[in-house]
VOGU-3710 file (C-alpha; in Angstrom, 3 decimals, decimal comma):
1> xxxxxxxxxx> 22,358/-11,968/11,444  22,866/-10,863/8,037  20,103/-7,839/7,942  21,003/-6,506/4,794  21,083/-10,035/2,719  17,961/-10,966/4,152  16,201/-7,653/3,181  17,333/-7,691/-0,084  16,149/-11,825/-0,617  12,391/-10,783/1,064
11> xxxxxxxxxx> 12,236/-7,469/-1,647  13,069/-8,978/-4,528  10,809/-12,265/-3,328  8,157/-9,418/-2,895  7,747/-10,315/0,179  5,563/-7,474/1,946  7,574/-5,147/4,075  6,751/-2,169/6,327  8,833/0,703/7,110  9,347/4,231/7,896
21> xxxxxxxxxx> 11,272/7,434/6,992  13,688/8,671/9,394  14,025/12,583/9,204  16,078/13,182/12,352  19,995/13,109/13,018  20,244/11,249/16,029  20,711/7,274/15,853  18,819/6,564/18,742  15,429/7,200/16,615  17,035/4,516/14,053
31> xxxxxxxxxx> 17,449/2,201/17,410  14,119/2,665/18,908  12,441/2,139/15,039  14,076/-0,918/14,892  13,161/-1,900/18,705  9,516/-1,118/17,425  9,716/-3,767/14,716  9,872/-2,047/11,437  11,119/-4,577/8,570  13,515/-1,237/7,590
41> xxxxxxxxxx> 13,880/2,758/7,503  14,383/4,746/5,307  17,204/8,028/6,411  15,962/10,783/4,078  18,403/12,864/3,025  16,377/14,515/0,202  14,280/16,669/2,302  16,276/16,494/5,784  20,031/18,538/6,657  21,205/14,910/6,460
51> xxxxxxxxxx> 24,719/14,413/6,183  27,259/11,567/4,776  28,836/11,670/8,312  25,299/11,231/9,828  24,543/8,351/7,790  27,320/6,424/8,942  27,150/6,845/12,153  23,202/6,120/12,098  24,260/2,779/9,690  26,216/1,869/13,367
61> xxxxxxxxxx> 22,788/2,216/15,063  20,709/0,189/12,438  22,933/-2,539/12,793  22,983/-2,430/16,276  18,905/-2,662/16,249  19,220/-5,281/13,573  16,750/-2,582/11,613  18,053/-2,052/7,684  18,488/1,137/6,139  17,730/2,408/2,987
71> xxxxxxxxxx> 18,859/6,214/2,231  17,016/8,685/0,306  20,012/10,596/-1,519  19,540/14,304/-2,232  21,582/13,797/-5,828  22,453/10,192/-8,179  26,302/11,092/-7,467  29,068/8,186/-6,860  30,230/10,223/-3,948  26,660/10,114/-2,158
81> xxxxxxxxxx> 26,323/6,152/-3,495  29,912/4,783/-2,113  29,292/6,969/1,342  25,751/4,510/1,659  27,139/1,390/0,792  30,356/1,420/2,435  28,675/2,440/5,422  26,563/-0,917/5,746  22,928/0,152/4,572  21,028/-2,245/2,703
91> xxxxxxxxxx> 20,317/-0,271/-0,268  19,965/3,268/-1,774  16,455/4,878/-2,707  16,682/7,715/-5,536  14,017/9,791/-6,323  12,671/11,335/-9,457  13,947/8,484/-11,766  12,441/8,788/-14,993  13,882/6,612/-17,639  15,511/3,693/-18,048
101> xxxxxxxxxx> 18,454/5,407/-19,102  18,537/6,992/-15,637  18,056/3,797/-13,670  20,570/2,033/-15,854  23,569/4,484/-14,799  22,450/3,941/-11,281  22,921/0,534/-11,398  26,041/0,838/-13,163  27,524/3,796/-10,183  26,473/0,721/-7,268
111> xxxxxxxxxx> 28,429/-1,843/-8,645  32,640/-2,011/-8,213  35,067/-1,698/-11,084  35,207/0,903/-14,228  32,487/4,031/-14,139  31,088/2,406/-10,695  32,390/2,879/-7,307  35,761/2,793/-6,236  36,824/0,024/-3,652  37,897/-0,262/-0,447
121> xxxxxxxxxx> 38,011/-3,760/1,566  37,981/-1,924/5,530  34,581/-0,701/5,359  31,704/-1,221/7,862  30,017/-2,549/4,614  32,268/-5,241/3,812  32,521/-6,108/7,846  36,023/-3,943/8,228  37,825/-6,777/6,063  36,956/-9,597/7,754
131> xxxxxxxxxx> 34,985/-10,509/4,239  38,416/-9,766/2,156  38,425/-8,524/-1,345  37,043/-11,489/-3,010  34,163/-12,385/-0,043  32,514/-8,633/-0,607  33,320/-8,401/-4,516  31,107/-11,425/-4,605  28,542/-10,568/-1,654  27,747/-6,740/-2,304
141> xxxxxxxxxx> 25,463/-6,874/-5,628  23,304/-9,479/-3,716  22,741/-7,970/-0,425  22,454/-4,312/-1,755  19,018/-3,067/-3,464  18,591/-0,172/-5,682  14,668/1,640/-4,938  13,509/3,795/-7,829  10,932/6,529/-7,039  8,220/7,306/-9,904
151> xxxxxxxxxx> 7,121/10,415/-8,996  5,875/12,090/-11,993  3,678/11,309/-15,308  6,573/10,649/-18,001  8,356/8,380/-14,747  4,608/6,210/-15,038  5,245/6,218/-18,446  8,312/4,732/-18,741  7,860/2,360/-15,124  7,960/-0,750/-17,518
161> xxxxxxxxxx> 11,168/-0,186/-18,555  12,488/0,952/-15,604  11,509/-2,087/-13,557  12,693/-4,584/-16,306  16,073/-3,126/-15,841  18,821/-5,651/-14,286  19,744/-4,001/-10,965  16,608/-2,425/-10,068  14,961/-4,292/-7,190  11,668/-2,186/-6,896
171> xxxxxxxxxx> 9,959/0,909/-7,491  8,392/3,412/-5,012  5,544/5,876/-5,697  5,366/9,480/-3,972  1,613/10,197/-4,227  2,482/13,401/-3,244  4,826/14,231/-5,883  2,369/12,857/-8,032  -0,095/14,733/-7,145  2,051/17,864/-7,836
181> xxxxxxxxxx> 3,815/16,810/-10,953  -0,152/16,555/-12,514  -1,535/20,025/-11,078  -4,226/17,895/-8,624  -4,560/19,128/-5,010  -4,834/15,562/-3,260  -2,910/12,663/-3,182  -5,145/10,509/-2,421  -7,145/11,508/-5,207  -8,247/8,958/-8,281
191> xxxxxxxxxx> -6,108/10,764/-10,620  -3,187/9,666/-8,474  -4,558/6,669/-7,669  -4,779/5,372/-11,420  -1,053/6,675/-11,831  -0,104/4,442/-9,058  -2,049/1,291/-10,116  -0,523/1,483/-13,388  3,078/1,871/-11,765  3,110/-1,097/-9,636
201> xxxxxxxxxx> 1,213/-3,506/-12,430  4,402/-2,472/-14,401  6,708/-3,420/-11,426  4,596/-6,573/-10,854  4,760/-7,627/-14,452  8,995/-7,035/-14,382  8,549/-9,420/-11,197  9,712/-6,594/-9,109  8,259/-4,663/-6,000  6,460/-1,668/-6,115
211> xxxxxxxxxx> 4,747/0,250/-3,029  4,313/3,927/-2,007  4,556/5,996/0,843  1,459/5,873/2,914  0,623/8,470/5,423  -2,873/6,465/6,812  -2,181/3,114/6,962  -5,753/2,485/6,964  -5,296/2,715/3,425  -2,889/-0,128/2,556
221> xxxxxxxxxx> -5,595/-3,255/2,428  -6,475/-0,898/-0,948  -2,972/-1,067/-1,962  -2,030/-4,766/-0,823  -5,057/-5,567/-3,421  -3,515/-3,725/-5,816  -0,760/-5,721/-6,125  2,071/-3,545/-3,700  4,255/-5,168/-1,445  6,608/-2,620/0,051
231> xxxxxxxxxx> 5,123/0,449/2,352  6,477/2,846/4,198  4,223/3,993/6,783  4,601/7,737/8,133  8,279/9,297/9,790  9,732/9,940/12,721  8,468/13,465/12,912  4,323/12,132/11,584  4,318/9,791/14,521  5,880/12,605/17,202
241> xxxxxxxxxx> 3,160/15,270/15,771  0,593/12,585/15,900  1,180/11,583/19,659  1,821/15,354/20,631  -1,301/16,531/19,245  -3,485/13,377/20,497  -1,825/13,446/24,250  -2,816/17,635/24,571  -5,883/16,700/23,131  -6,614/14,397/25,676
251> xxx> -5,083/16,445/28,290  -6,917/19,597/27,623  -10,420/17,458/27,006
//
């Protein structure tokens, strides 16, 4: 099974796809998230003490539980790129992308050759060589995607050109960052809300995905009509508060 080619054909198809942020360490989470049925997670390393060493060894798990990974990288460096890719994740997720200028360097830093990554044909990502040179030069740019988050006014602004550049596969909205970046005190507010709306008609209108980060999944029929096609519904540590708090509940009630 070829997880990562077939994510990357059903995002840029904008086909709709459900997944979750992972903000432990430990790979079994990645294996029982995939075991639950998730189309992918999402390892953040922005906000989590998440390593290059841990990704790799979690990239083993989501391979294992046929569940594709996406990583939320704390900075746009080569290092961080080549450590996700080479690993065997299906794509890299960068936040706080704000200009086409931005998202054109990232492209350029995911792709072999001169100013992009270096090369090595022994990776879990090209298969440990099985592929050979020439197999993964030609497979990588199609089975690897490249997630832009808008997460602030100037980023809505400019979500046009971002999505109609070559190499960016869709674009992700933090409502909460949002929701910051503009001085309001909800997320799911109608301020927001227009902000978003306006984001993924520009993705839509590239031909490219857009979706956003949902904590009540209650809410995505709103979004779906909107025009989104890629959510990602809670983490690892929502869904453990969630049960914790509902099982005392019932417990002490």
């Amino acid at each position: 099974m070829d997880i990562r080619g077939d994510f990357a054909r059903d995002l840029r198809a904008r086909k709709e796809l459900a997944g979750v942020f992972v903000k432990s360490t430990d790979p079994a989470v990645v294996e029982i998230l995939g075991h639950a049925g998730f189309d992918f997670a999402i390892l953040d390393a922005e906000h989590v003490a998440l390593g290059r060493a841990d990704v790799a060894r979690m990239a083993i798990a989501g391979r294992a539980a046929h569940l594709p990974l996406l990583v939320r990288i704390p900075e746009a460096s080569g290092a961080w790129i080549a450590t996700v890719l080479d690993a065997g994740c299906a794509g890299v997720m960068v936040p706080q992308v704000s200009s086409p200028a931005a998202a054109r360097d990232l492209v350029r830093r995911m792709r072999y050759g001169p100013g992009g990554m270096g090369f090595s044909p022994s990776t879990p990502g090209a298969d440990y060589g099985t592929r050979g040179i020439a197999g993964h030069l030609e497979r990588q740019p199609g089975e690897t995607v490249l997630i832009c988050q808008i997460e602030d006014r100037d980023a809505v602004a400019s979500a046009a050109d971002i999505a109609a550049v070559e190499g960016v596969d869709a674009l992700l909205l933090g409502p909460v960052d949002l929701a910051v970046s503009i001085g309001a005190q909800d997320p799911a507010g109608e301020d927001v809300a227009e902000l978003c709306r306006q984001t993924i008609s520009a993705g839509a209108a590239a031909g490219k995905a857009s979706g956003l980060f949902l904590s009540d999944p209650a809410h995505s029929t709103r979004w779906r009509n909107a025009g989104a096609t890629l959510f990602v519904l809670g983490s690892d540590q929502s869904y453990m508060m969630g049960a914790g708090r509902a099982a005392l509940a019932a417990f002490r009630n």
